[in-house]
C-alpha positions in Angstrom: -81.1 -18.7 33.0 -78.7 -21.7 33.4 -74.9 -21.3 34.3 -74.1 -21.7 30.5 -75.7 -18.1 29.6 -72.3 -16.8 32.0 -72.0 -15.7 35.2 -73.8 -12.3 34.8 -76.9 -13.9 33.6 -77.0 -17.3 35.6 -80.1 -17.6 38.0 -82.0 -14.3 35.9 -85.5 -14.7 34.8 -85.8 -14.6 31.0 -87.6 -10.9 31.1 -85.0 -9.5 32.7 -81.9 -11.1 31.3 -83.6 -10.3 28.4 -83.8 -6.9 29.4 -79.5 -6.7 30.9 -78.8 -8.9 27.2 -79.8 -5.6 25.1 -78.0 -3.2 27.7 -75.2 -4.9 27.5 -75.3 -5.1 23.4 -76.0 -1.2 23.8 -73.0 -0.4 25.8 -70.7 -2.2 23.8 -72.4 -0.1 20.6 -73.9 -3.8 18.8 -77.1 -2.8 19.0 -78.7 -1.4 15.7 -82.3 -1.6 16.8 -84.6 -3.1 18.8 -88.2 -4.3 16.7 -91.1 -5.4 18.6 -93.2 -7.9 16.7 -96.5 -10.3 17.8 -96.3 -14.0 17.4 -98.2 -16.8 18.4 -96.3 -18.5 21.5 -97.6 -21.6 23.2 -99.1 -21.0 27.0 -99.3 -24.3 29.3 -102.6 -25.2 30.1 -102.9 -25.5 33.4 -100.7 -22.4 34.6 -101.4 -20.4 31.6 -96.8 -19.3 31.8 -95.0 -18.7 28.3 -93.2 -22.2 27.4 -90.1 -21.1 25.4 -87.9 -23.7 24.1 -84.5 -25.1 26.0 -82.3 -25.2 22.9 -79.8 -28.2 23.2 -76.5 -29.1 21.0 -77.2 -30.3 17.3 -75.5 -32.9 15.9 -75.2 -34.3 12.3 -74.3 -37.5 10.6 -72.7 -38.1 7.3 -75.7 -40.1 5.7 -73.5 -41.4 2.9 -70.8 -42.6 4.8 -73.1 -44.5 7.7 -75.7 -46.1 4.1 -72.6 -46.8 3.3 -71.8 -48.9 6.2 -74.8 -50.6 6.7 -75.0 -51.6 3.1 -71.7 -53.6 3.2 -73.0 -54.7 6.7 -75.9 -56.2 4.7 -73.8 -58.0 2.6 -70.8 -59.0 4.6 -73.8 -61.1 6.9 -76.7 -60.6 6.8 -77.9 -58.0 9.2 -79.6 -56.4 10.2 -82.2 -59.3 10.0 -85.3 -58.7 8.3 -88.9 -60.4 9.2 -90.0 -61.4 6.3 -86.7 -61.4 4.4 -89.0 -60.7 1.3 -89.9 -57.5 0.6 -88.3 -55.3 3.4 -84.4 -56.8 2.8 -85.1 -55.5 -0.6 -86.4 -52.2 0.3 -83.8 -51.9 2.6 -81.1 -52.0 0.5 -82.6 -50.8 -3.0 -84.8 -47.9 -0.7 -81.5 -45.9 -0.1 -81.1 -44.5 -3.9 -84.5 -43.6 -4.0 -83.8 -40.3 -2.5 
C-alpha cells in the first residue's frame, strides 16, 4: 500500500491491509457484512501474481464548452488545419451535432 492509504496501512501487502481495513470497519461498528464472491481476475503470465488495478484521479471536461471553443477557433482562422480541407473540415465542424 502507498503512503496515500495513511500511515497505518502504508508499506502493507494488499491481503493483509485488506485484512486490518475490515477490522478497523468492525471496531468502529461500519461493518454490516462481509460476502465472499468468485470473479475472474487477471494473473501475469510469467509470475502467475494477481494484477489489481492502481486507481488514479479522474478528471472530466465540459464537452460543450471546449466544441464550443474549437468551433469559433475554426472560424476565427482556420485551425486546426485539415489535409485535405475537403471532406474532414466539414466533418469536423458539422460532426459535432451528430451526437
Amino acid at each position: 500500500m502507498t503512503e496515500a492509504a495513511g500511515a497505518e496501512f502504508a508499506g502493507l501487502d494488499r491481503y493483509k491491509a485488506r485484512e486490518l481495513v475490515v477490522e478497523k470497519l468492525e471496531e468502529l461498528g461500519l461493518l454490516e457484512r462481509v460476502v465472499d464472491y468468485e470473479f475472474a481476475i487477471s494473473k501475469c503470465e510469467r509470475c502467475k501474481t494477481v494484477l489489481e488495478p492502481l486507481t488514479s484521479t479522474q478528471w472530466f471536461c465540459r464537452m460543450d464548452t471546449l466544441r464550443d471553443r474549437a468551433l469559433a477557433k475554426l472560424r476565427e482562422d482556420g485551425t486546426p488545419r485539415f489535409v485535405p480541407q475537403v471532406p474532414y473540415e466539414k466533418v469536423y465542424a458539422t460532426g459535432w451535432r451528430s451526437a
